[in-house]
C-alpha positions as CSV (number, residue, x, y, z in Angstrom):
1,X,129.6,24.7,-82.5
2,X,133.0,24.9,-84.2
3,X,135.7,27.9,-83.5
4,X,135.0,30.9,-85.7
5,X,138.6,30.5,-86.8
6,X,137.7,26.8,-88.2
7,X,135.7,28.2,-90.8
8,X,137.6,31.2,-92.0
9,X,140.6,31.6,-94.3
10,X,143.9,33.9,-93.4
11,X,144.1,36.9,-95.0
12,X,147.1,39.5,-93.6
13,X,146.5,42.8,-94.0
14,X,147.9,46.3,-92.7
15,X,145.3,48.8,-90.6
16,X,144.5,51.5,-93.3
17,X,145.2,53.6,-90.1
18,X,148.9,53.0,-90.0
19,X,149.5,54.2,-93.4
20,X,149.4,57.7,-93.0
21,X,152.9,58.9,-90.3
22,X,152.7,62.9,-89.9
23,X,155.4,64.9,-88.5
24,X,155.9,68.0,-86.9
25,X,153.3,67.9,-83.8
26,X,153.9,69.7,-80.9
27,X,156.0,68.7,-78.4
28,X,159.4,66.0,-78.6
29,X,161.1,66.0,-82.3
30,X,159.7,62.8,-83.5
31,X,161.6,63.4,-86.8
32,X,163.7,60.1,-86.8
33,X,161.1,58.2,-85.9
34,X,159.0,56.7,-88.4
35,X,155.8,54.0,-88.8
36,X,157.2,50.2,-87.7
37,X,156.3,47.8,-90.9
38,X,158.3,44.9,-89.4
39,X,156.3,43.1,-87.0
40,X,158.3,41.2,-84.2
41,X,156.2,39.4,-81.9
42,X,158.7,37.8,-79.6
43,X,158.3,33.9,-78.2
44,X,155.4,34.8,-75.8
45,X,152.3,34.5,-78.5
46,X,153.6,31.1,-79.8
47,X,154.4,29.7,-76.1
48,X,150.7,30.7,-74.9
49,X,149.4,28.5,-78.2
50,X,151.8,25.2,-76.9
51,X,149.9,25.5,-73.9
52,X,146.5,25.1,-75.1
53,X,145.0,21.7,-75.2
54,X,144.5,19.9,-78.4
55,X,142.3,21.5,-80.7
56,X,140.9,22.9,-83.8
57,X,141.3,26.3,-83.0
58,X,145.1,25.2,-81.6
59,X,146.1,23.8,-85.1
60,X,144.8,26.5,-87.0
61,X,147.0,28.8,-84.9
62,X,149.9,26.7,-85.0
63,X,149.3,27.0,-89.0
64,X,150.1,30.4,-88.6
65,X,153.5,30.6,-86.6
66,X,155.4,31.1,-89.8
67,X,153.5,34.0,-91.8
68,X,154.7,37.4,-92.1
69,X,152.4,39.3,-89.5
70,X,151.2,43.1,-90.0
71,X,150.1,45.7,-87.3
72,X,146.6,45.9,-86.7
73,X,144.0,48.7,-84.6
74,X,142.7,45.3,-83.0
75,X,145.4,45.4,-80.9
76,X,145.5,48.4,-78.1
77,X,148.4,49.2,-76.1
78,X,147.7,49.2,-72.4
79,X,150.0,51.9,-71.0
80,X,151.9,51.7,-74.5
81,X,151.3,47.8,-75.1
82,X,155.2,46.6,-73.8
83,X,154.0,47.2,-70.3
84,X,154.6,43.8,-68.8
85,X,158.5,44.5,-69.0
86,X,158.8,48.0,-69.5
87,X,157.7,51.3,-67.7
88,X,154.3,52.2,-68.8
89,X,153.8,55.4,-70.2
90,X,156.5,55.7,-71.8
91,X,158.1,56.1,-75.2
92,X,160.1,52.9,-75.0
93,X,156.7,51.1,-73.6
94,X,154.7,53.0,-76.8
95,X,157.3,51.5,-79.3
96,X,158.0,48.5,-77.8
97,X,153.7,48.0,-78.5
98,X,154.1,49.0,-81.7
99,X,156.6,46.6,-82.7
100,X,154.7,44.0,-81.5
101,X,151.8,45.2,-83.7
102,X,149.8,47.9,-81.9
103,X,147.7,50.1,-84.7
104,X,145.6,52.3,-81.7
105,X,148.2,53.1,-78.4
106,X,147.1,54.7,-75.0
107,X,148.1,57.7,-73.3
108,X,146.3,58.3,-69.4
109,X,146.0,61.6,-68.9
110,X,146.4,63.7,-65.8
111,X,147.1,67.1,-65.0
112,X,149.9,69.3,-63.5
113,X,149.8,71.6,-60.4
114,X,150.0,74.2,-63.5
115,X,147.7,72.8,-65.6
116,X,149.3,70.9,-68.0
117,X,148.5,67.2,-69.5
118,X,151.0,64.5,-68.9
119,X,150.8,60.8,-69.5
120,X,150.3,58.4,-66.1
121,X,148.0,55.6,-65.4
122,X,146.8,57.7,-62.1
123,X,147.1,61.2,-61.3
124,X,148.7,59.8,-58.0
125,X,151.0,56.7,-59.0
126,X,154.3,58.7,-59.2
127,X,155.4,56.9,-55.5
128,X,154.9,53.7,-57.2
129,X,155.8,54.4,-61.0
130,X,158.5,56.9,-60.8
131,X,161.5,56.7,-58.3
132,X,160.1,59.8,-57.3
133,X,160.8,59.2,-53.3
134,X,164.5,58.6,-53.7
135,X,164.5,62.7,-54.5
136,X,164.6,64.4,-52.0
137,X,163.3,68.2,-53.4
138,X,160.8,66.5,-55.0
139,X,159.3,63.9,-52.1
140,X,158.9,66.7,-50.1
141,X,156.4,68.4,-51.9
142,X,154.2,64.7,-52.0
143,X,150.6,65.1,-50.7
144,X,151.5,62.4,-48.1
145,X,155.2,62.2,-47.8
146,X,157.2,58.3,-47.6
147,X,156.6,56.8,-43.9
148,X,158.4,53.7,-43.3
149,X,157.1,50.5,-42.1
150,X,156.4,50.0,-38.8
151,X,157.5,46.7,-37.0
152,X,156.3,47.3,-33.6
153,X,152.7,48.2,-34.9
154,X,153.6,46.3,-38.3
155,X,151.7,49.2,-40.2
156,X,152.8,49.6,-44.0
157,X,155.2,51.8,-45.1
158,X,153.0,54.5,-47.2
159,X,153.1,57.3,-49.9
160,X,151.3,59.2,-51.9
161,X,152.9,61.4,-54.7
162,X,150.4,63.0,-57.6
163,X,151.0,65.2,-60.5
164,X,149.3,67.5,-58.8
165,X,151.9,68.2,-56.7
166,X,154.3,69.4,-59.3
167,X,155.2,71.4,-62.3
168,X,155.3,70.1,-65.7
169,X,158.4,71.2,-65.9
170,X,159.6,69.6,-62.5
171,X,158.2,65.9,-63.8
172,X,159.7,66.3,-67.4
173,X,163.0,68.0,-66.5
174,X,164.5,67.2,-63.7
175,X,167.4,64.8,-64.4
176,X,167.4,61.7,-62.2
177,X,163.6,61.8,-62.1
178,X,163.1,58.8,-64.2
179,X,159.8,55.8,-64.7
180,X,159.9,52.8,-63.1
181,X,158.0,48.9,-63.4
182,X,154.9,50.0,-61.1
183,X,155.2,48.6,-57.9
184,X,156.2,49.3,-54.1
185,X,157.3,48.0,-50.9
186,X,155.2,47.7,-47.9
187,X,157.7,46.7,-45.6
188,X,160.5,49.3,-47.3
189,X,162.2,51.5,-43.9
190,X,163.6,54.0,-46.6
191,X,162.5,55.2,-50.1
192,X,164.8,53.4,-52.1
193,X,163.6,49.5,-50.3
194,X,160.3,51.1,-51.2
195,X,160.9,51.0,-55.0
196,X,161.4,47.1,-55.2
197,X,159.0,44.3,-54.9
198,X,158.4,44.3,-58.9
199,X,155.6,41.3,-59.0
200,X,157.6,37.8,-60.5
201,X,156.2,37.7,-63.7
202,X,157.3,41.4,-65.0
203,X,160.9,42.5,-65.0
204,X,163.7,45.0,-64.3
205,X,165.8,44.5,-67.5
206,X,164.8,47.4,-69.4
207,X,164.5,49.5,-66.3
208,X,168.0,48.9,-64.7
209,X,171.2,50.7,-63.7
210,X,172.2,53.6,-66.4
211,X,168.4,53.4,-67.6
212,X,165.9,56.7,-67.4
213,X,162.3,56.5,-68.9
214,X,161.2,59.7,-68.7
215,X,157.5,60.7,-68.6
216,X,155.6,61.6,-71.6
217,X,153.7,64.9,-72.1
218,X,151.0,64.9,-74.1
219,X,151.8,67.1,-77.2
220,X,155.1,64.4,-76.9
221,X,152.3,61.4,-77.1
222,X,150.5,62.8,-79.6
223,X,154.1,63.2,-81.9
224,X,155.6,59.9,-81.1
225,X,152.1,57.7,-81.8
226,X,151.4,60.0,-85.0
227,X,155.6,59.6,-86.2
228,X,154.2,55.9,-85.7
229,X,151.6,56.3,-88.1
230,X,149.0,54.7,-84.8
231,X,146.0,55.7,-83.9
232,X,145.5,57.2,-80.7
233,X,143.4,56.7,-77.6
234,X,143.9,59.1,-74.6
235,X,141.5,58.2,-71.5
236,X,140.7,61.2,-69.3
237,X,142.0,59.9,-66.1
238,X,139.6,60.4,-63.1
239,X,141.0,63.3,-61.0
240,X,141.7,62.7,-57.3
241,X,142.0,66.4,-56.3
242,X,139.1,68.5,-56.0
243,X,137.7,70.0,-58.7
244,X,137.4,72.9,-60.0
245,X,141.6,72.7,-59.7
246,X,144.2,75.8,-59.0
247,X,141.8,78.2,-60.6
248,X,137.9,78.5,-60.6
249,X,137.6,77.8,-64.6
250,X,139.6,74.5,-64.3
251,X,136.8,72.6,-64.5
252,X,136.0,68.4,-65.5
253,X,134.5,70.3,-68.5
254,X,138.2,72.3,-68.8
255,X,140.0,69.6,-68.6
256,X,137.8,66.5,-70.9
257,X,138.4,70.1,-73.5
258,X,141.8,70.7,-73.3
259,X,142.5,67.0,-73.9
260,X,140.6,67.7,-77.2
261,X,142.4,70.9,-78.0
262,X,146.0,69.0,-78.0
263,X,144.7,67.2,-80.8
264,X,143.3,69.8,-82.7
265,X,146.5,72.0,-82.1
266,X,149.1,68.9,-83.2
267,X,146.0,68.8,-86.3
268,X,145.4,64.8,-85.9
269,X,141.9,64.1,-87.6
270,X,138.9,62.6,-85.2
271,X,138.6,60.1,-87.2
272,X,142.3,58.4,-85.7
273,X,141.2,59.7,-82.0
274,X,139.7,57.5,-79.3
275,X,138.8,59.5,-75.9
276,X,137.8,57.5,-73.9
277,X,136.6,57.8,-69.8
278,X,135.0,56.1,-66.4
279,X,132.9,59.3,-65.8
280,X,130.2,59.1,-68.0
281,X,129.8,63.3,-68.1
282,X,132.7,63.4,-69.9
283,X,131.5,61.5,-72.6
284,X,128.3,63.3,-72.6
285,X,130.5,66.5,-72.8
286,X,132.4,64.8,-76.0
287,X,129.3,64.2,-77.4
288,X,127.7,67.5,-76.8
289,X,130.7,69.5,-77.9
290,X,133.1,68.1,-79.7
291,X,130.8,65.7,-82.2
292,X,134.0,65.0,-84.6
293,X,135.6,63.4,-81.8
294,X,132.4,62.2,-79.9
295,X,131.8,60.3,-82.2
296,X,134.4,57.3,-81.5
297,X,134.8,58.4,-77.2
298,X,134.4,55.6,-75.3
299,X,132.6,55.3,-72.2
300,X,134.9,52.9,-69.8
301,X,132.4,50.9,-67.9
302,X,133.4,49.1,-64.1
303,X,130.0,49.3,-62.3
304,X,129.3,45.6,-62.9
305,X,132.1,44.1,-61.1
306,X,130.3,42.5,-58.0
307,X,128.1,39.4,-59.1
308,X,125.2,41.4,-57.2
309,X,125.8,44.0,-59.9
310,X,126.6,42.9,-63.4
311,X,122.5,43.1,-64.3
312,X,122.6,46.5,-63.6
313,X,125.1,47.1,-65.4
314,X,123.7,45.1,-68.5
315,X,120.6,47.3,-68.1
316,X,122.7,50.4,-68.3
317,X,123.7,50.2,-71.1
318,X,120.3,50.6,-72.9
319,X,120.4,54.0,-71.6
320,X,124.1,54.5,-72.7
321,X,122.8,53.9,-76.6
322,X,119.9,55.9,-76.0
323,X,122.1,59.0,-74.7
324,X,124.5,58.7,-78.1
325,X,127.1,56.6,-76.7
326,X,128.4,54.4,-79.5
327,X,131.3,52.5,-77.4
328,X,131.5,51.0,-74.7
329,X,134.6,49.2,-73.2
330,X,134.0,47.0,-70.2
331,X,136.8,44.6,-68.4
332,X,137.5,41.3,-70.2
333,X,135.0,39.3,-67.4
334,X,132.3,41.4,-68.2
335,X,131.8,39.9,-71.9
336,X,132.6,36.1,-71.1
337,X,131.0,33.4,-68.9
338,X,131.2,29.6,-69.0
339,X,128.9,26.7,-69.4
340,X,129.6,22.8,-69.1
341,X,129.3,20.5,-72.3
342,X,127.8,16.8,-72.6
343,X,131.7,15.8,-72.7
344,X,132.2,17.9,-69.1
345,X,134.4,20.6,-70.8
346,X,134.1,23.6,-69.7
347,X,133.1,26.1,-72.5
348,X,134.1,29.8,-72.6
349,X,130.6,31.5,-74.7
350,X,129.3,35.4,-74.8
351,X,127.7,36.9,-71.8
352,X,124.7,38.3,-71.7
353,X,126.4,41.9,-71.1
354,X,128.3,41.1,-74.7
355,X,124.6,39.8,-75.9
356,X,122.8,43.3,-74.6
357,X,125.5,45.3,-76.1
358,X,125.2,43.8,-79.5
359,X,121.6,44.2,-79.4
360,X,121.4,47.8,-79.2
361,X,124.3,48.0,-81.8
362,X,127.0,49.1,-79.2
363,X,130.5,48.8,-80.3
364,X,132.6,47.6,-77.5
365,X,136.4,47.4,-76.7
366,X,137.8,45.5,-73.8
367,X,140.6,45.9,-71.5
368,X,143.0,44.3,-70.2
369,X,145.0,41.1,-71.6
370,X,148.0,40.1,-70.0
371,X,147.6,42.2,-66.5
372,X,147.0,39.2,-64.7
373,X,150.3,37.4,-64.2
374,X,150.0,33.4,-63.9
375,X,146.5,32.0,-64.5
376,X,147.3,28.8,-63.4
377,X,148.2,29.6,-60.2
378,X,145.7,30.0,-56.9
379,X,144.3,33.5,-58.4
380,X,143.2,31.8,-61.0
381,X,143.9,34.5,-63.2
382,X,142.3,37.5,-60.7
383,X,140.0,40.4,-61.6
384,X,140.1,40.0,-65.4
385,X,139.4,35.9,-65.3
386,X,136.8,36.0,-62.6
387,X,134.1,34.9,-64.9
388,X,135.7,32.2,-66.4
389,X,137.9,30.8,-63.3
390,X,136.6,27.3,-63.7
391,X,138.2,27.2,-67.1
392,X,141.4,29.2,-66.0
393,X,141.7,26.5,-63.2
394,X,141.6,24.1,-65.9
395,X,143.6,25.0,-68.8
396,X,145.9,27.8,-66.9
397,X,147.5,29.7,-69.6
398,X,146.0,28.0,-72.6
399,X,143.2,29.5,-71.9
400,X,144.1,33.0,-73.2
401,X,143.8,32.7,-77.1
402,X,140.1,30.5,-75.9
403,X,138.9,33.5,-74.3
404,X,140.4,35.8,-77.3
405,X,138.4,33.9,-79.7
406,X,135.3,34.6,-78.2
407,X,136.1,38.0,-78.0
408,X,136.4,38.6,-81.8
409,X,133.7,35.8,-82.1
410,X,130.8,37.0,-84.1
411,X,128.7,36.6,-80.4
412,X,130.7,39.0,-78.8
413,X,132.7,41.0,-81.7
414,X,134.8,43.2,-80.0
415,X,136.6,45.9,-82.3
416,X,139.5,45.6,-80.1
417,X,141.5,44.6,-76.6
418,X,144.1,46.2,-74.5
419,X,146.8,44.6,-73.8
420,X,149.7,45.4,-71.3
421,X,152.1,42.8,-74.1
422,X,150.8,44.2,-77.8
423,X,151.8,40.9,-79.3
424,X,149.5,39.1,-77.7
425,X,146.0,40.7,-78.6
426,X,147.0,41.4,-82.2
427,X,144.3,40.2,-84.0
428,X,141.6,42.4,-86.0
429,X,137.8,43.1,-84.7
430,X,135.1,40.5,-85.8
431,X,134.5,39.0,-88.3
432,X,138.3,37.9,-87.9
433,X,138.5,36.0,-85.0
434,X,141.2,34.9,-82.9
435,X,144.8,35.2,-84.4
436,X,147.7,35.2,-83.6
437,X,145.7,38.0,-82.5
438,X,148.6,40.2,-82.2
439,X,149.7,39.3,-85.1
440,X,147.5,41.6,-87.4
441,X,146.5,38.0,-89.2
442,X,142.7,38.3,-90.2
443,X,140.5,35.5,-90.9
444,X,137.6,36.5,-93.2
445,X,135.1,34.3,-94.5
446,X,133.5,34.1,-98.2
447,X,134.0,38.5,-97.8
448,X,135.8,41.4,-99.6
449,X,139.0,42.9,-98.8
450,X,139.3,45.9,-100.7
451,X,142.0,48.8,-100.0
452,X,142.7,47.0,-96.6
453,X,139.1,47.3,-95.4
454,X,137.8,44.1,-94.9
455,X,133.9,44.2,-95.7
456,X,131.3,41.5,-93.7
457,X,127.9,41.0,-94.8
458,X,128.3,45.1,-96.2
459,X,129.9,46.4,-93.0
460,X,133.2,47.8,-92.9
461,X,136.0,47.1,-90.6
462,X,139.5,47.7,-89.6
């Protein structure tokens, strides 16, 4: 079977979504900012294309590497979408993504010990994320303070700092307090060895000496992404206090609301909002009372990551379409497997989790490109290439615009992927099909493009 891309034609269009900036939301003054039209993609996209064996879809790519590209909601930023070099979370990260094409951006949201909704991937990463340890009035009040590494018992040096354990005000304005690449030490005697040991294939250069990433608030997400003209998608991060929080109304329930009520405060239409969660009651809860915005909340799905468990998770989601849910957004593995041609290629083809979901009419997203470092190294690409390893171990990095092209196949037709490197996932949903995916670039076959919608078979997308 030919590559969808084999048969389509190019076609670059701009999201409809990204046409609309607003100003004056709560939070930072995102007054000078305004929505990114020129799209710079960097060298990565077109190196990961020389590395792909000779082929069809390869040359049709290639065909591409001169056209003018244009943002796309296809492309998700992971963390803010420049994450693989820059401190996630951030607005550097978030613009960074966004210059590389990003039309939908991500903001994980936790809580403060008063209440109040910050951006971080965990509500307890701020050891690892933040050079939080190196101050001292601050370390002290960590739920498990830094403890160096032992050599005599040669037990890890440990920490464990949370939002939780501090004021808004504390995280957002105290001075040296500034992001960091994500990573930690486990042999680090004092907090500052602790803050090395960035993995080889990310970076310090935007993070270095005379360098502070601050943290984002919410209400300051909410105005940078919509000065940006993006759309947004905040995931409800899965507490890891106890709740009902600080006081007996802080509920889940609270909390999934007052993520909503940012929104409606900074006045940012459900239509450009994408909540999205691992605890399925929060979706529920969406759906139940906040239908405008229930509509597009996304139910993050991780209970099929043992081999012994990916059927049960297929069968779920019959009951997630049955309960309302309209999209679903599993890890990249879960939508991909591999089978073995007559020539002994190994083929990358839909799942029969991507086959279910389509099926019962589920939308699905899929998370998350360019988290895995080397692929064609011993890992084999890890956790989000488990799947496919036996083609990973073949093809290495070429294999990452094969496994994208399934994606926004017509078998599989995801409406978009997270990426922690925006211009590398910027493609649109199916029908288009693999791009210079981060490249806005759509490839539409005998359809209708009118007012930047493209129309397939008399269903609209991005």
């Amino acid at each position: 079977m030919p590559s969808t891309l084999s048969t389509l034609c190019l076609v670059a269009l701009a999201a409809p979504a990204l046409a609309h900036p607003g100003y004056g939301a709560p939070g930072k003054d995102q007054s000078g900012i305004k929505p990114i039209k020129k799209i710079q993609l960097g060298p990565r996209p077109y190196w990961l294309v020389d590395q792909m064996e000779d082929s069809p879809l390869k040359s049709k790519l290639q065909s591409c590497s001169e056209k003018e590209m244009r943002p796309s909601r296809w492309s998700i930023g992971h963390r803010g979408g420049g994450t693989l070099q820059i401190p996630e979370e951030t607005e550097a990260s978030i613009i960074a993504g966004t210059r590389m094409g990003a039309g939908i951006n991500e903001c994980d949201v936790t809580f403060t010990s008063d209440q109040q909704l910050i951006c971080r991937h965990s509500q307890c990463d701020l050891h690892t994320t933040t050079n939080i340890l190196t101050i001292p009035s601050l370390a002290a009040k960590c739920t498990v303070p830094f403890t160096p590494h032992n050599a005599t018992t040669k037990k890890s040096a440990t920490a464990k700092c949370c939002t939780s354990d501090f004021t808004l005000a504390e995280l957002t304005q105290t001075k040296e307090l500034c992001a960091k690449m994500d990573s930690s030490n486990s042999k680090a005697t004092t907090p500052e060895e602790y803050q090395g040991n960035v993995p080889g294939y990310r970076t310090t250069l935007y993070s270095g000496p005379g360098t502070c990433h601050k943290m984002l608030t919410v209400k300051e997400y909410i105005a940078l992404s919509d000065a940006l003209g993006l759309d947004f998608t905040p995931e409800l991060k899965t507490p890891e206090v106890k709740m009902p929080f600080g006081t007996a109304n802080y509920t889940q329930e609270a909390f999934a609301q007052q993520l909503i009520d940012e929104f409606k405060a900074a006045k940012i239409s459900p239509k450009r909002v994408w909540p999205q969660s691992f605890l399925y009651d929060d979706v529920l809860y969406w759906l139940r009372a906040e239908p405008k915005f229930g509509k597009q909340a996304v139910l993050l799905d991780e209970s099929g990551d043992a081999p012994s468990t990916i059927s049960a998770a297929t069968a779920s989601l019959t009951r997630y379409a049955k309960d309302g849910v309209k999209i679903v957004a599993p890890p990249l593995q879960y939508l991909v497997a591999t089978t073995t041609g007559k020539d002994g290629k190994v083929k990358i083809v839909a799942s029969e989790y991507a086959k279910q979901a389509k099926k019962l009419g589920l939308k699905v997203i899929s998370w998350s490109l360019e988290r895995s470092g080397w692929l064609a190294d011993s890992t084999k690409g890890g956790y989000y290439y488990s799947t496919i390893a036996n083609a990973t171990a073949a093809r290495g990095e070429g294999i990452v615009f094969e496994l994208l092209d399934v994606l926004a196949s017509k078998e599989v037709g995801v409406i978009g992927v997270f990426s922690d490197w925006s211009a590398t996932s910027l493609s649109t949903d199916y029908p288009t099909t693999i791009l210079y995916p981060t490249l806005g670039i759509r490839w539409v076959s005998a359809n209708e493009v009118r007012g930047g919608v493209i129309l397939v078979n008399n269903e609209t997308y991005f």
